[in-house]
MIMARFI-643504 format. One record per residue (C-alpha): y, x, z; residue in one letter; residue number from 0. Coordinates in steps of 0.001 Angstrom, whole numbers, padded with zeros to 6 digits. Example, Ala and Ser with C-alpha at 12.3 -4.5 7.8 and 13.67 -1.06 7.14 Angstrom:
<recs>
REC      yy      xx      zz rest  nr
REC -004500  012300  007800    A   0
REC -001060  013670  007140    S   1
</recs>
This chain:
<recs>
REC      yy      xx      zz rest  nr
REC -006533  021386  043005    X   0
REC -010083  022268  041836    X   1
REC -010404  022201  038213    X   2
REC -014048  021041  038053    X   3
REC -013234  017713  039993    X   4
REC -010415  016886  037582    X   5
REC -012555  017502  034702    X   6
REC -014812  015219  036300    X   7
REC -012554  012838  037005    X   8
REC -011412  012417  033603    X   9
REC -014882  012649  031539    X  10
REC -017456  011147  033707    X  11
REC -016021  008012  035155    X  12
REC -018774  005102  035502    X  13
REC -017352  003168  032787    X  14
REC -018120  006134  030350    X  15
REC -021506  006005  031608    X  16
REC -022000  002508  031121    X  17
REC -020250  002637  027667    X  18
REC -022855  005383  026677    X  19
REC -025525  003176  027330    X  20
REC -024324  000010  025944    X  21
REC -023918  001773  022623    X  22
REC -027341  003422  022956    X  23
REC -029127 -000077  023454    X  24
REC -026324 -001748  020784    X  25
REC -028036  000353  018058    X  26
REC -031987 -000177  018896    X  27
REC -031675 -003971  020455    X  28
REC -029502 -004656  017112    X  29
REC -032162 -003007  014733    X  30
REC -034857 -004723  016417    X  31
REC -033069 -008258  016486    X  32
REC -032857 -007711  012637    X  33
REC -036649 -006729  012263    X  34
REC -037385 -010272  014410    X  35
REC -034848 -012302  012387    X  36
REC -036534 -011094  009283    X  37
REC -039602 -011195  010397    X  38
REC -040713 -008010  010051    X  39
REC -043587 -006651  011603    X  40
REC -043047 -003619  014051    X  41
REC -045038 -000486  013527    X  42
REC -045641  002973  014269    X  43
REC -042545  003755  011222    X  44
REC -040075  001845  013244    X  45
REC -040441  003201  016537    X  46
REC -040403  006945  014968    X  47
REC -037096  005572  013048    X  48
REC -035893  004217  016231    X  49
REC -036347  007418  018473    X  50
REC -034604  009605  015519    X  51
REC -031644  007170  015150    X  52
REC -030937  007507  019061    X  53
REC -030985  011235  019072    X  54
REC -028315  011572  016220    X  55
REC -026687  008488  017802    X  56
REC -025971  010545  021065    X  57
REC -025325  013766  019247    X  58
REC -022808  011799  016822    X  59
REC -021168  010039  018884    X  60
REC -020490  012703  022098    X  61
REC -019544  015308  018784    X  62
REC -016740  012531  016996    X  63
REC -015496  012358  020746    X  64
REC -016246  008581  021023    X  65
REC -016048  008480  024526    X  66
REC -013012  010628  024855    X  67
REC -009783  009499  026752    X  68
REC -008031  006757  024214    X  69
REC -004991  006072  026646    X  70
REC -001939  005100  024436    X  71
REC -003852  005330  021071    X  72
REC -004096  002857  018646    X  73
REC -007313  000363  018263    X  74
REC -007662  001564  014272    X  75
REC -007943  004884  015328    X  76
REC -010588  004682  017581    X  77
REC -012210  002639  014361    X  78
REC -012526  005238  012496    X  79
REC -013911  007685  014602    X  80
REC -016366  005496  015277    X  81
REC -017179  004619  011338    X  82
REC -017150  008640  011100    X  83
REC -019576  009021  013780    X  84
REC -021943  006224  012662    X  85
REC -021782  007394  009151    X  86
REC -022588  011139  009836    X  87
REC -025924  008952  011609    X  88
REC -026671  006883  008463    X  89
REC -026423  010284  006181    X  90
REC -029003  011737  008021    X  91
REC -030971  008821  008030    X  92
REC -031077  008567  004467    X  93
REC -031539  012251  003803    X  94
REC -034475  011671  006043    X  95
REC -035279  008791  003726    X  96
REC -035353  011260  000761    X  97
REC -036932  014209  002258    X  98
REC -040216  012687  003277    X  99
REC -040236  009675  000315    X 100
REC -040813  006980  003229    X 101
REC -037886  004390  002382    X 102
REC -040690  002175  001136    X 103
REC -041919  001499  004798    X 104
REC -038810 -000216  006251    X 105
REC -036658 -003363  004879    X 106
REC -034071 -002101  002568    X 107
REC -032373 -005463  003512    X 108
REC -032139 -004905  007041    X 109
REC -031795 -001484  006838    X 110
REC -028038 -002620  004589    X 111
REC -027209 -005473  007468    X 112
REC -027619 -003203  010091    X 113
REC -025972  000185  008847    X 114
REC -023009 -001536  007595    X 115
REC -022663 -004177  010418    X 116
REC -023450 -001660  013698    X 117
REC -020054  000354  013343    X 118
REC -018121 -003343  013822    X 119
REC -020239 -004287  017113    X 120
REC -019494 -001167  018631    X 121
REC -016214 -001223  018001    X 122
REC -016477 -005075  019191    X 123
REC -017948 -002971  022642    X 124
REC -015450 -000786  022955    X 125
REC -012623 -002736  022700    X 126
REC -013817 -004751  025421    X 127
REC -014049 -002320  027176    X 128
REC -010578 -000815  026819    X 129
REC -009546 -004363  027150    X 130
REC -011212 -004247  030519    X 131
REC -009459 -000685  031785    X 132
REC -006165 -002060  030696    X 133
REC -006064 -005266  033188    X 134
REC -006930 -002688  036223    X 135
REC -004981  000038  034784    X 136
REC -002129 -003037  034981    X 137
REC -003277 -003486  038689    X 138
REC -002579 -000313  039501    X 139
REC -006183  000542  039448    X 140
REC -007310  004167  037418    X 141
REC -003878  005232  037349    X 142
REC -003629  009039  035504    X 143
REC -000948  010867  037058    X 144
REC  001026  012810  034571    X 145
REC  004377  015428  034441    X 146
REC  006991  016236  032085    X 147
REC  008606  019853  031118    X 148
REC  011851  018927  029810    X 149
REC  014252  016355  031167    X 150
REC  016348  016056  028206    X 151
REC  016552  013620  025660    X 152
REC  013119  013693  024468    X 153
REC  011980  013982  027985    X 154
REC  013418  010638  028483    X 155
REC  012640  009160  025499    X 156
REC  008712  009681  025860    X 157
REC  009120  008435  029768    X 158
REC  010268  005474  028946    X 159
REC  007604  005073  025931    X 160
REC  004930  005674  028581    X 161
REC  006553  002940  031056    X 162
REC  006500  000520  027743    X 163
REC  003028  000462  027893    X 164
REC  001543 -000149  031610    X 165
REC -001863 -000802  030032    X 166
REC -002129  002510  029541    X 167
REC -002378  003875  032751    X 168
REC -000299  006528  032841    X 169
REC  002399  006915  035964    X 170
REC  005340  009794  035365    X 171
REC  005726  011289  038541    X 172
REC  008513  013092  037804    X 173
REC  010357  015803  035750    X 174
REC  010842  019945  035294    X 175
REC  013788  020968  033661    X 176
REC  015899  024832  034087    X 177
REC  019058  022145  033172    X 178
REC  019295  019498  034917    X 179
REC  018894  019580  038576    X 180
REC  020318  015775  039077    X 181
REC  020590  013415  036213    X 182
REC  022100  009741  036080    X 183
REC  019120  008933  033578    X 184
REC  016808  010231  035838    X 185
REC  018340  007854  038955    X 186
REC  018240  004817  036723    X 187
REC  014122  005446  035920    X 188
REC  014058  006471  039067    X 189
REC  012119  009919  038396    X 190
REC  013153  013098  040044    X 191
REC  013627  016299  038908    X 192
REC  010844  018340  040624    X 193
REC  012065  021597  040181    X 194
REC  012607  023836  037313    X 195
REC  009817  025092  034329    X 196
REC  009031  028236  036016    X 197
REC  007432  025999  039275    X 198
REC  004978  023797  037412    X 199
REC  002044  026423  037772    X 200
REC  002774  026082  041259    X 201
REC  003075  022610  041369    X 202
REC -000118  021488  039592    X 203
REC -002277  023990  042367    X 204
REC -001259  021875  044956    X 205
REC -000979  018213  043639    X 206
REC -003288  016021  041614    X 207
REC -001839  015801  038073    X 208
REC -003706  014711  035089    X 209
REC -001678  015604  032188    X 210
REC  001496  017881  031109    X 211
REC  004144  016964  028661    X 212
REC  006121  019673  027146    X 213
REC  008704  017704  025650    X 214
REC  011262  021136  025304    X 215
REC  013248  021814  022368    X 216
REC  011459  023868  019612    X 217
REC  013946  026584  020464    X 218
REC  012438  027338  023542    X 219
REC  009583  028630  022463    X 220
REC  008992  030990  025505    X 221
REC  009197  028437  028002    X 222
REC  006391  026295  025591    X 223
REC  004263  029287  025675    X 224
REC  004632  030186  029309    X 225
REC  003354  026512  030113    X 226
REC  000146  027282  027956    X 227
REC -000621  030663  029451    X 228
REC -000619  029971  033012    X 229
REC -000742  025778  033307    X 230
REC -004438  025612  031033    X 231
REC -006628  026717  033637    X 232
REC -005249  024294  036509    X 233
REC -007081  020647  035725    X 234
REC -004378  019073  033757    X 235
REC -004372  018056  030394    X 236
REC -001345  019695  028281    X 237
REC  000185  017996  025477    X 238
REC  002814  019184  023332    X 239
REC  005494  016682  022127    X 240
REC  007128  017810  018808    X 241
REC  010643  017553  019213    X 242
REC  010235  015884  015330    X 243
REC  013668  013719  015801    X 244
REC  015043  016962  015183    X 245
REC  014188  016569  011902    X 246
REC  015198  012777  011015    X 247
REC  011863  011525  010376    X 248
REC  008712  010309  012309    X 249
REC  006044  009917  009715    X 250
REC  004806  013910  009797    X 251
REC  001348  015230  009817    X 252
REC  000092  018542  010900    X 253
REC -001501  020358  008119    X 254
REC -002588  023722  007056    X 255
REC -002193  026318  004599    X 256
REC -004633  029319  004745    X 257
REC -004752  029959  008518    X 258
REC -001168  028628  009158    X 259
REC -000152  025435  010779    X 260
REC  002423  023510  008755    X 261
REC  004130  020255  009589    X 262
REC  004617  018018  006390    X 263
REC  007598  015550  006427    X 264
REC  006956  013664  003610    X 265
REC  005733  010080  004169    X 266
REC  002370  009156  003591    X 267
REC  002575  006529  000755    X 268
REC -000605  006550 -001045    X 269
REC -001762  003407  000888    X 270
REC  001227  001239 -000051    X 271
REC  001278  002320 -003665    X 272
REC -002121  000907 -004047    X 273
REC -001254 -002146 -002096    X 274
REC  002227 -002129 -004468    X 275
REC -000319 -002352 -007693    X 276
REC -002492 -005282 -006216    X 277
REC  000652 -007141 -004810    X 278
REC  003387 -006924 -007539    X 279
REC  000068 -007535 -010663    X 280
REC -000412 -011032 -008153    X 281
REC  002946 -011668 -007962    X 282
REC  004015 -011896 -011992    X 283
REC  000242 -013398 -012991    X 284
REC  001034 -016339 -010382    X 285
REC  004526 -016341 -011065    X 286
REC  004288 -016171 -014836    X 287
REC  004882 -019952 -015739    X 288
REC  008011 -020313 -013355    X 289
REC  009095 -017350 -014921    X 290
REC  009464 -018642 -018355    X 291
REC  010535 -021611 -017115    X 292
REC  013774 -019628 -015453    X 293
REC  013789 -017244 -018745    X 294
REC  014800 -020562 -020499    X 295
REC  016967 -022270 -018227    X 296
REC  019354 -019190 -017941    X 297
REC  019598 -018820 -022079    X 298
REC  020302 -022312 -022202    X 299
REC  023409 -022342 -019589    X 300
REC  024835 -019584 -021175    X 301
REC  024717 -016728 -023820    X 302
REC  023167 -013094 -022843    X 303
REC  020033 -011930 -022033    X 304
REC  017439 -013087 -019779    X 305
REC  017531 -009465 -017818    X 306
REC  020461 -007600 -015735    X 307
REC  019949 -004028 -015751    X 308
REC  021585 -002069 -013042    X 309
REC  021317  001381 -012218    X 310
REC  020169  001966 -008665    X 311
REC  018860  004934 -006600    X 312
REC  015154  006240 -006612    X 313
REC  012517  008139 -004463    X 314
REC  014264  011661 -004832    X 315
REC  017545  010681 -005643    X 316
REC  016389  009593 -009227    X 317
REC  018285  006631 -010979    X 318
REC  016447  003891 -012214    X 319
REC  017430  000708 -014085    X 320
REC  016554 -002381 -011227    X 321
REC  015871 -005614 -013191    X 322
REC  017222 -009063 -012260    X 323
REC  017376 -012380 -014072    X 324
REC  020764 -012407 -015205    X 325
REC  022899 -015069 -013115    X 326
REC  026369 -014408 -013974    X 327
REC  028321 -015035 -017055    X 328
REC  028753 -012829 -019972    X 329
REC  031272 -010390 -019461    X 330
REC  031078 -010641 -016218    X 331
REC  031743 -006210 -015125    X 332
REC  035406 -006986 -016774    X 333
REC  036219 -010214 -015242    X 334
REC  035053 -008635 -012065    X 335
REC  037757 -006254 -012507    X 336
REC  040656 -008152 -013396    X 337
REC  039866 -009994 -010365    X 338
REC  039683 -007103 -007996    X 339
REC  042962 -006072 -009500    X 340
REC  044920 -009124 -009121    X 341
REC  043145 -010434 -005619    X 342
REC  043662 -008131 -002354    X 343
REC  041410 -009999 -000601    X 344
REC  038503 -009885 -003025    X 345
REC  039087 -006082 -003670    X 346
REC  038612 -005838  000272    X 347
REC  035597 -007761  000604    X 348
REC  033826 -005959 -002366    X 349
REC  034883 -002266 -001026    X 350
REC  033094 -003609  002311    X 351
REC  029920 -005052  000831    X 352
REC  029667 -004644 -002728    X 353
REC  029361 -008440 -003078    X 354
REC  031555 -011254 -003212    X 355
REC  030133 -014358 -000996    X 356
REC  032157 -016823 -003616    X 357
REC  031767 -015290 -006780    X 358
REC  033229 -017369 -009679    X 359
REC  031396 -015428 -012351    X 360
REC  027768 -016349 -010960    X 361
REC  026219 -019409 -013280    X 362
REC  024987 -023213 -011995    X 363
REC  021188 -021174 -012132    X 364
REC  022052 -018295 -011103    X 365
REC  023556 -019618 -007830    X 366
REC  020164 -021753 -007238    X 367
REC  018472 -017741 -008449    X 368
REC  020650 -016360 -005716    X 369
REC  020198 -018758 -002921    X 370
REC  016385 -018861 -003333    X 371
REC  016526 -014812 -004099    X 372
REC  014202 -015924 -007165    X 373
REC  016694 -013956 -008854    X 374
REC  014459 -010875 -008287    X 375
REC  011511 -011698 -009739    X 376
REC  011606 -009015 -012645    X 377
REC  011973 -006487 -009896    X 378
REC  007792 -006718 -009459    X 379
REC  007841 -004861 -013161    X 380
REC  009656 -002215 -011841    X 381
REC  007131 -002119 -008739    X 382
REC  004323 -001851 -011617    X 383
REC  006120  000893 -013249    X 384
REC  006257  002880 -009947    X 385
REC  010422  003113 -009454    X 386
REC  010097  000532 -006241    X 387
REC  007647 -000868 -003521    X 388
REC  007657 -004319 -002865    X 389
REC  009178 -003708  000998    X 390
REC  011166 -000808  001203    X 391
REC  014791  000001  001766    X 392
REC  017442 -001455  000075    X 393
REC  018297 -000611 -003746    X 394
REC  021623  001035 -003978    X 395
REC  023910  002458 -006132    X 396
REC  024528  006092 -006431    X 397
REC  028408  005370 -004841    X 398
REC  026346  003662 -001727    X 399
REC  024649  006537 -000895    X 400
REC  026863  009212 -001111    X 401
REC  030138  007589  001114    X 402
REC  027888  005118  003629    X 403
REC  024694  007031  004176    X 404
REC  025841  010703  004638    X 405
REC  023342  012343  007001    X 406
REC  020660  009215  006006    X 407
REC  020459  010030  002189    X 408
REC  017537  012241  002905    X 409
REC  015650  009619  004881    X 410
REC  016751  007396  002156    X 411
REC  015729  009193 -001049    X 412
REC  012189  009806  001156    X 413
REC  010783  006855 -000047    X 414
REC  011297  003674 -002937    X 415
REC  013220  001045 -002311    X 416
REC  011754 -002619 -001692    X 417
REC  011911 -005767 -003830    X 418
REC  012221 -007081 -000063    X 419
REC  012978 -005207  003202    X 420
REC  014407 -005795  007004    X 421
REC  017939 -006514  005504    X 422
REC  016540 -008874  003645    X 423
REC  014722 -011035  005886    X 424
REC  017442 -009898  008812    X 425
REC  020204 -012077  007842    X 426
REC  020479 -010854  004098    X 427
REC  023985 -011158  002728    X 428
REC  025247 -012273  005894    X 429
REC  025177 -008982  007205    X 430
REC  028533 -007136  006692    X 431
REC  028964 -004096  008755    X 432
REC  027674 -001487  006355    X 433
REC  026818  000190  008915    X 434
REC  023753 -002185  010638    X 435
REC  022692 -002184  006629    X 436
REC  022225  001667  006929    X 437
REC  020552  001405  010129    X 438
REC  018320 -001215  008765    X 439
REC  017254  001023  005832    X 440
REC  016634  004110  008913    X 441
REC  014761  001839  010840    X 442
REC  012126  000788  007972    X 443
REC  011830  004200  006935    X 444
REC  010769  005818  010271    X 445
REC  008391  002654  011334    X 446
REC  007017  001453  007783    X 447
REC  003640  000215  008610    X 448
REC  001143 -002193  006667    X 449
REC  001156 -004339  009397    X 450
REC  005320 -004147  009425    X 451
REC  005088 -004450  005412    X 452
REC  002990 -007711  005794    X 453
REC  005988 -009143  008634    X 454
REC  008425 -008734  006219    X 455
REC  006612 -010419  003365    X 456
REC  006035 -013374  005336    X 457
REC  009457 -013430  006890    X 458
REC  010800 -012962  003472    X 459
REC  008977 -016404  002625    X 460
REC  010008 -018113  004682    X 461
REC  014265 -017040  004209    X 462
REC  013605 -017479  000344    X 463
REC  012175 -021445  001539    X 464
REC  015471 -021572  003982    X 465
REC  017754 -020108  001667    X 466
REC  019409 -018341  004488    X 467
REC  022154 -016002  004057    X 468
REC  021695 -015206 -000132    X 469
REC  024670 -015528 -002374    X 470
</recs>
């Protein structure tokens, strides 16, 4: 196969072209729609401005790789490299604002509507236009052809993630593997083997293959490195696929450190802290009046305090004390025990779930508390004081995590636990295998997402409304 015709392929289709162009005549028919609906007077300033601002336009946007393949990758993504690219164009603007003291000859105002608004219509113009790829690439049309070195696990993990999303436009034509020469996973996708790693080199030469996924073990670092040295210079685009399940955890960035290449496993968490401040300072200022209003209630039922303090685990393995209103009697850690002692069937239930579903110590409030999950209100303090996120895993005791979690308790001690989570809005108390609540916990912590923190929230509404599975 002729490497300059697949490069071609791949960078110079016709919709590039015409994408190029739209964004070109986006930026001047935008700025000069502004100018008109101000009515401001065109002049010799404007048309200088203009030519300048499509120079760095094309420069910018060809060097932030706007018009780069963005099969598989995620709209947000392509945002900001378009916000990058547009803002390296307005700081060069301005510094040529500041070099030649001529700001005074254009609108300040539409100079603001239009550098802040322009990123958001061509991102409006580009997701049409991926919009418009993905319907043929779901035809069938613009199909990329693509090959994977390694037929194991992760092999088959990533073909099926490419056959979960058509839109893409990616077909796996088969598999390489030194292994497996026929497979019962491989039958049921219906991908064949193709032969094993040493014949891709002489498999791309003769067929028309767009891209190359080494999805090997990191062991096999040879075989990796054999792929780059004599695949690179054949037309298809090689991708490595980090064989990070290894490792237990999804969320990991490559980094460096002096001229090294490091892969960092701890989750990024910045964003939801800040989103944990704004949410949890909301929360108790619009709660505040209910919360009294419960504060009294439960010291009027029955002596104790307002609070339950319970130690629970921590980001690190740290213990924390997790506030609750208090809904159960006073006394209630030694009547729990004399009833565990005397009742079989209670001391059964409790070793499974660390609850009791009909718990005679819990108050005529604190039931209501329970069954509306009001009863962890106070918990948004310890959000404020930075021991828990508002979604997160589950809070457990240190007992929990070391005889159910095992080979999880890193995951687990990876990140705070929630005032709310997926075992909270997926069936809450109800759920007694300990072992789907463990799995529950895994699952937030290698998907946790704003968008999947803002599900939850709203799914945790609407239980707390139902009352559904709380005791």
């Amino acid at each position: 196969m002729n490497m300059l015709s697949a490069n071609l392929r791949e960078q110079s289709s016709t919709m590039v072209k015409i994408l190029h162009l739209l964004d070109i005549v986006v930026v001047g028919g935008y700025l000069w729609l502004l100018l008109a609906w101000y009515q401001v007077s065109w002049n010799f300033y404007y048309t200088r401005f203009l030519l300048i601002t499509l120079v760095l336009s094309l420069i910018s946007f060809q060097s932030f790789q706007l018009y780069r393949s963005w099969r598989g990758w995620k709209f947000y993504q392509e945002f900001l490299a378009i916000a990058k690219a547009w803002g390296t164009v307005v700081g060069v603007l301005l510094f040529y604002f500041f070099i030649f003291k001529i700001s005074h000859a254009y609108s300040r105002v539409v100079f603001m509507i239009w550098s802040l608004s322009t990123p958001l219509l061509l991102f409006v113009l580009h997701v049409i236009a991926r919009k418009i790829l993905q319907y043929y690439r779901s035809q069938g049309r613009n199909v990329r052809h693509a090959v994977i070195a390694g037929a194991g696990d992760l092999g088959i993990r990533l073909a099926r993630e490419v056959e979960a999303i058509p839109w893409a436009g990616i077909e796996v034509i088969g598999f390489f593997d030194d292994k497996i020469k026929e497979n019962d996973a491989m039958q049921v996708m219906g991908k064949p083997v193709l032969g094993d790693i040493s014949m891709i080199e002489e498999y791309l030469s003769c067929n028309d293959i767009d891209y190359v996924y080494i999805a090997l073990p990191m062991r096999a670092e040879k075989k990796i490195f054999t792929i780059l040295r004599t695949c690179r210079s054949l037309g298809a685009r090689i991708y490595l696929v980090p064989d990070l399940y290894t490792f237990g955890l999804h969320h990991a960035e490559i980094q460096s450190l002096g001229n090294l290449m490091i892969l960092n496993f701890n989750p990024n968490t910045e964003w939801k802290r800040g989103f944990d401040l704004v949410f949890a300072s909301l929360a108790l200022f619009l709660t505040l009046p209910l919360t009294l209003i419960i504060a009294l209630l439960i010291k009027l039922e029955s002596r104790g305090p307002v609070f339950y303090r319970h130690r629970r685990i921590a980001a690190a393995g740290k213990e924390f004390d997790c506030l609750k209103f208090r809904t159960m009697c006073a006394g209630a850690e030694e009547k729990l025990q004399a009833m565990l002692a005397e009742n079989a069937d209670l001391r059964a239930e409790w070793q499974r779930t660390f609850k009791l579903k009909d718990d005679p110590r819990v108050t005529r409030i604190g039931r209501f508390l329970r069954k509306t999950s009001l009863d962890e209100l106070p918990q948004f303090l310890n959000v404020l004081k930075g021991e828990m996120s508002v979604v997160g895993a589950r809070p457990i005791v240190a007992r929990e995590l070391s005889d159910f979690y095992k080979e999880s308790a890193g995951r687990y001690c990876s990140m705070k636990p929630g005032v709310t989570g997926p075992w909270q809005v997926g069936g809450r108390s109800d759920v007694e295998d300990y072992k789907e609540r463990v799995e529950l916990d895994d699952w937030y912590i290698l998907n946790y997402s704003l968008w999947t923190d803002l599900k939850i929230i709203a799914k945790t509404v609407r239980c707390m409304w139902r009352g559904n599975g709380a005791y």
